[in-house]
TORDREN-430566 format. One record per residue (C-alpha): x, y, z; residue in one letter. Coordinates in steps of 0.001 Angstrom, whole numbers, plus 500000, padded with zeros to 6 digits. Example, Ala and Ser with C-alpha at 12.3 -4.5 7.8 and 13.67 -1.06 7.14 Angstrom:
# residues 2
512300495500507800A 513670498940507140S 
***
This chain:
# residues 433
882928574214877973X 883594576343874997X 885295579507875416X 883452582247874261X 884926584682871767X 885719588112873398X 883566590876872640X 885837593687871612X 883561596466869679X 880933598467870862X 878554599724868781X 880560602893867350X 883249600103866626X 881132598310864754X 880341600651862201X 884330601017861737X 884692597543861677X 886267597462857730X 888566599744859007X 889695597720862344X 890184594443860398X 892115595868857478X 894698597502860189X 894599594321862179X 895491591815859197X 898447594219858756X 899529593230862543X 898283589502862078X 900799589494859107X 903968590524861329X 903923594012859466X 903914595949862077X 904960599434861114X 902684599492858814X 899613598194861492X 901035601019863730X 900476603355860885X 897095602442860405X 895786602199864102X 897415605339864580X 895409607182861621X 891860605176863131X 893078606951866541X 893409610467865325X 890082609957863314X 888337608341865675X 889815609490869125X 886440607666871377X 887088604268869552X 888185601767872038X 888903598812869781X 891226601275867458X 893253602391870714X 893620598643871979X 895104598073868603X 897703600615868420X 898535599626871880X 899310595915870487X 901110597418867843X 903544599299869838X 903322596109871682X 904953593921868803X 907065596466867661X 908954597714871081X 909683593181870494X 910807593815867249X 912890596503868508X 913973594880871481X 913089599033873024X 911595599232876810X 910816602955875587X 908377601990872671X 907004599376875226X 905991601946878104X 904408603228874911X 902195600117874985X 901546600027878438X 900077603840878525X 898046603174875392X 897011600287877324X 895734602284880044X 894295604911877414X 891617602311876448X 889951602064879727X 889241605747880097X 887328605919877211X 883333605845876992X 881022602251876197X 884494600407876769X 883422596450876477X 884437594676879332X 886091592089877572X 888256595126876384X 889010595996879735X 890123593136880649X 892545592343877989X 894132595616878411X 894227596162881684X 895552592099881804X 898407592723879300X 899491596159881008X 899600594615884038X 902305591861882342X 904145594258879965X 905006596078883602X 906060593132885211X 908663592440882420X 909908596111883027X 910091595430886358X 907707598215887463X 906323595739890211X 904608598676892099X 902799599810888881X 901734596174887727X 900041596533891293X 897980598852891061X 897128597856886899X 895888594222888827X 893920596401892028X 891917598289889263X 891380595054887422X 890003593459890771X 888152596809891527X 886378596689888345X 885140592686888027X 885246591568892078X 883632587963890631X 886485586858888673X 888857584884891128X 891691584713887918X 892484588676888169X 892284588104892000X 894980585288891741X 897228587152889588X 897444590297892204X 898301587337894532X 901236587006892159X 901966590041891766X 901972591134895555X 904294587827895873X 906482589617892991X 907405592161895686X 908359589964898470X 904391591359900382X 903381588068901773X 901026588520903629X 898690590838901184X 899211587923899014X 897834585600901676X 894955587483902516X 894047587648898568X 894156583616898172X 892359583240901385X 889558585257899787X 889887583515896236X 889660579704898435X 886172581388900180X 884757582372896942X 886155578941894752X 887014576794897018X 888376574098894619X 891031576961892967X 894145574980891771X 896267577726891258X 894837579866894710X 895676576511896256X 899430576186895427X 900085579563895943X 898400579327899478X 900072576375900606X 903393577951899459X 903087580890901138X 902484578790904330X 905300576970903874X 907557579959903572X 906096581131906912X 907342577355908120X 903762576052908858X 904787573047907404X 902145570338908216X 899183573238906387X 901026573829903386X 900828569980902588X 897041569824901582X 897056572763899520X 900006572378897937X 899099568781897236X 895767569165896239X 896764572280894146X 898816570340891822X 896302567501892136X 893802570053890360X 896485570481886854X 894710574303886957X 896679575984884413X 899814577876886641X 900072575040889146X 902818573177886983X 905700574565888678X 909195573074889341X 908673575019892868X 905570573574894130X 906600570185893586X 909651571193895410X 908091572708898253X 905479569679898692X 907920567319899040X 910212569337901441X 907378569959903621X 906610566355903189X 910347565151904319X 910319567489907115X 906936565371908396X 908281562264908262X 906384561155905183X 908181559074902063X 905415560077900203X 907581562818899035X 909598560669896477X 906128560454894942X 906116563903894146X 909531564128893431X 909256561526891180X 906177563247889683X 908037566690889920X 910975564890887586X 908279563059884787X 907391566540884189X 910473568198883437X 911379570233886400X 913961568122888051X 916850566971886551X 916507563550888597X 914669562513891876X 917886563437893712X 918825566228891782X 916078568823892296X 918332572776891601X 915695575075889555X 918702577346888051X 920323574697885912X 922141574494882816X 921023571504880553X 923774568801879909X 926104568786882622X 927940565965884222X 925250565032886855X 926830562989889837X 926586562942893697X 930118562714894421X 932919564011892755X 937194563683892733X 939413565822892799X 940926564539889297X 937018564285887812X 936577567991888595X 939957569029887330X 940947571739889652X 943673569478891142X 945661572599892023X 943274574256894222X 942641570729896118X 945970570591896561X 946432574178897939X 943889573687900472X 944890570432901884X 948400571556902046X 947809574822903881X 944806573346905410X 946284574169909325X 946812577557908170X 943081577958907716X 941783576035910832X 944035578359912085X 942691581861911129X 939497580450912015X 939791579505915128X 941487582800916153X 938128584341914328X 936060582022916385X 937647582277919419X 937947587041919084X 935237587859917384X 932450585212917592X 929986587645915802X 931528587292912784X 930034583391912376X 926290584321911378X 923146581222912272X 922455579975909166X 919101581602907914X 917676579409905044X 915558577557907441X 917346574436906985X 917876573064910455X 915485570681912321X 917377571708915872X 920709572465916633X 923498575331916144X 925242576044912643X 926828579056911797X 928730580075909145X 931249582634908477X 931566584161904798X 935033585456902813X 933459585045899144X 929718585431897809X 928090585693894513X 931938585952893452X 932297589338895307X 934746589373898102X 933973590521901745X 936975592812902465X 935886593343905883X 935678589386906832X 938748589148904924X 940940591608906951X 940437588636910108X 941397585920907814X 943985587628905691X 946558584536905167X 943554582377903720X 941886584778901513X 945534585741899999X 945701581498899632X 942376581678897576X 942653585048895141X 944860582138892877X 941690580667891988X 939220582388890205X 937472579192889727X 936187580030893127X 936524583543894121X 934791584387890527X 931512581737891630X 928880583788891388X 926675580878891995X 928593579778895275X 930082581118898369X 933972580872900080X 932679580509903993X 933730578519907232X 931053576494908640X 930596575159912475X 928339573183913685X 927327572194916874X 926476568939918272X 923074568206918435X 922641569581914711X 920244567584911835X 919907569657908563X 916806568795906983X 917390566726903287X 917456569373901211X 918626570420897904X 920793573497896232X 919531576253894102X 921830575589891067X 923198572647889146X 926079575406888104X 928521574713891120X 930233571831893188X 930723572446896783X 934333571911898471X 934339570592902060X 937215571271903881X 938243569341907174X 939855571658909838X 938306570318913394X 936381567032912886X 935356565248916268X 936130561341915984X 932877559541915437X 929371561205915333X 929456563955912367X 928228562479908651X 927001563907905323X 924442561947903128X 924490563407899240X 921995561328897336X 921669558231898540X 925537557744899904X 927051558827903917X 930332560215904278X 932498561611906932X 935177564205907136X 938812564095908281X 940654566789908565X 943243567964906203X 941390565949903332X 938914567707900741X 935581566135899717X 933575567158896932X 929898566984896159X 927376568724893870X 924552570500896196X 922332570108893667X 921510566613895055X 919955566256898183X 921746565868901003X 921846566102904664X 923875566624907824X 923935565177911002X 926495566016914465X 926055563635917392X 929530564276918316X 931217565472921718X 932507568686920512X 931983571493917378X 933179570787913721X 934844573063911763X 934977572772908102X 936187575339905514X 933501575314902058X 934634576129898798X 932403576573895783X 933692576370892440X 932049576751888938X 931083573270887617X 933989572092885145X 931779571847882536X 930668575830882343X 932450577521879432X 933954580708880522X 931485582825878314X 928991580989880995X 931131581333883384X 930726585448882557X 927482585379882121X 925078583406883942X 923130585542886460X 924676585519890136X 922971583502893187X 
***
């Protein structure tokens, strides 16, 4: 179906109309000083014009870009939200202003605000299930699942067949670990190609929930998910990535180049079984359950020195020999995109396949108690087993997966570095995770 064009005067705005398209060519042309200049003259003449307002709002719009100024754009966003008081307002009017608010207060951040610029939107035209989807966003924005749930539960009753209602839905289920319901809306979400459902995290989330079933049907989607640009590779599925670097599985000490830190740890590597035991052994609160949902059964807990690249004093204080041991290398204490923890796991333990956040970092594993037979990691499509006193090194960004059948715990020390690859302005300024 053709889209039909927006109506955008009413019918004082039509006699003004020579007026209104002179001022908007101005805009059209990138001049937009001079558009502002204009609008704003149309405003002060013509103060109950809609159409004049919505166009110095735009113009603020393009200029607080130009600018790069979040002050000119709250400009915007309250001429924005000038429009819809005024009298014979068309509705397409409304709804373009009230639609762009809403996103110029999302880029600001103002969440809360973008709320209630989406409620009034919703108030104002209850039939259209796309403003009622994007307060489903925007309640997901701030982390308020369950309004978000309700919304997309009301979109599905209205349209049933709603793509985008469907992935959000089924992801939102998901991240309240009903796995086996997210499947058919997430699947048949991104069946639908509704504009919004072509999202690196959906395919993501389809196939996790479709690994954690049982089902190989999942490579599909990875496989899918990677045709379409949002994984590097089937195995490699990180969403924060940097394009271009090395991409492998498993890595040496030599191919990563920080020999000396390899070194270091293997060479000291009873010293730090042996803070950690004497951690494990006093204070067993410090070791915290993992929380990422990524265990099928079992016990894993962790215990953390380094995150984002800031260090935890406190934990350090217990371990005090090994964090000394580590300040050498920023390569590792300055990962924001990683972690310095120890890790134990109990037997009976099976981590789900599942993948990292980043392509940015390798991962370090340490061996400090490894029972004899029963522990392995799988990265990609290759097993591996600890021993302790020896480093291995893999890139989290692959899948992988653990498994202990063992007799007794295992204790292993992680280390995250920056990938080698990262220049150090990168290294500076890539956002933490």
């Amino acid at each position: 179906k053709k889209k039909k064009k927006p109506k955008l005067l009413n019918k004082f705005d039509k006699t003004i109309k020579a007026e209104l398209d002179a001022a908007e060519k101005l805009r059209k042309k990138g001049k937009v000083e001079e558009a502002l200049r204009a609008f704003e003259v149309l405003v002060d003449q013509y103060p109950q014009s809609p159409r004049a307002r919505y166009g110095k709002a735009q113009s603020e719009d393009d200029l607080a870009e130009k600018m790069r100024s979040n002050e000119m754009l709250q400009k915007a966003i309250n001429t924005y939200d000038e429009v819809v008081s005024l009298p014979n307002v068309p509705s397409d009017l409304i709804k373009l202003s009230l639609k762009r608010e809403a996103d110029r207060q999302q880029f600001l951040g103002r969440m809360r605000g973008s709320l209630i610029t989406l409620q009034k939107l919703v108030q104002l035209f209850p039939s259209d299930t796309s403003f009622k989807n994007d307060l489903g966003v925007g309640y997901l924005l701030i982390g308020d699942n369950s309004n978000a749930k309700k919304v997309y539960e009301e979109v599905l009753s209205l349209a049933p067949n709603d793509g985008f209602a469907k992935v959000h839905y089924g992801f939102i289920l998901k991240a309240e670990n009903k796995i086996a319901e997210s499947i058919p809306y997430l699947k048949e979400g991104l069946e639908s190609g509704d504009p919004g459902t072509n999202d690196g995290r959906f395919y993501f989330h389809l196939g996790d929930a479709l690994q954690r079933m049982g089902d190989k049907e999942a490579y599909k989607w990875y496989e899918l998910g990677y045709q379409r640009g949002h994984f590097a590779s089937v195995w490699q599925r990180s969403l924060y990535n940097v394009k271009g670097l090395k991409a492998q599985p498993w890595w040496t000490a030599r191919e990563t180049g920080y020999t000396e830190l390899v070194k270091s740890l293997e060479k000291n590597w009873k010293l730090i079984r042996d803070e950690g035991l004497a951690v494990m052994d006093k204070k067993r609160s410090l070791f915290l359950p993992e929380d990422e949902n990524l265990r099928e059964k079992g016990d894993w807990s962790q215990f953390t020195l380094w995150q984002q690249g800031r260090k935890n004093e406190n934990a350090c204080k217990s371990v005090p020999k090994t964090c000394a041991l580590l300040e050498r290398f920023p390569e590792a204490t300055g990962c924001r995109r990683g972690q310095i923890k120890y890790s134990i796991m109990h037997p009976g333990t099976h981590v789900w396949p599942h993948t990292g956040p980043t392509n940015c970092r390798l991962r370090m594993h340490l061996g400090l108690v490894i029972p004899k037979e029963g522990c392995r990691i799988r990265c990609a499509q290759e097993n591996r087993t600890w021993e302790e006193g020896k480093v291995l090194i893999f890139d989290d960004s692959f899948e992988h997966e653990v498994w202990q059948d063992a007799e007794n715990y295992r204790l292993i020390f992680i280390v995250d570095v920056w990938h080698p690859e990262l220049t150090a302005q990168q290294r500076r300024t890539l956002p933490a995770i």
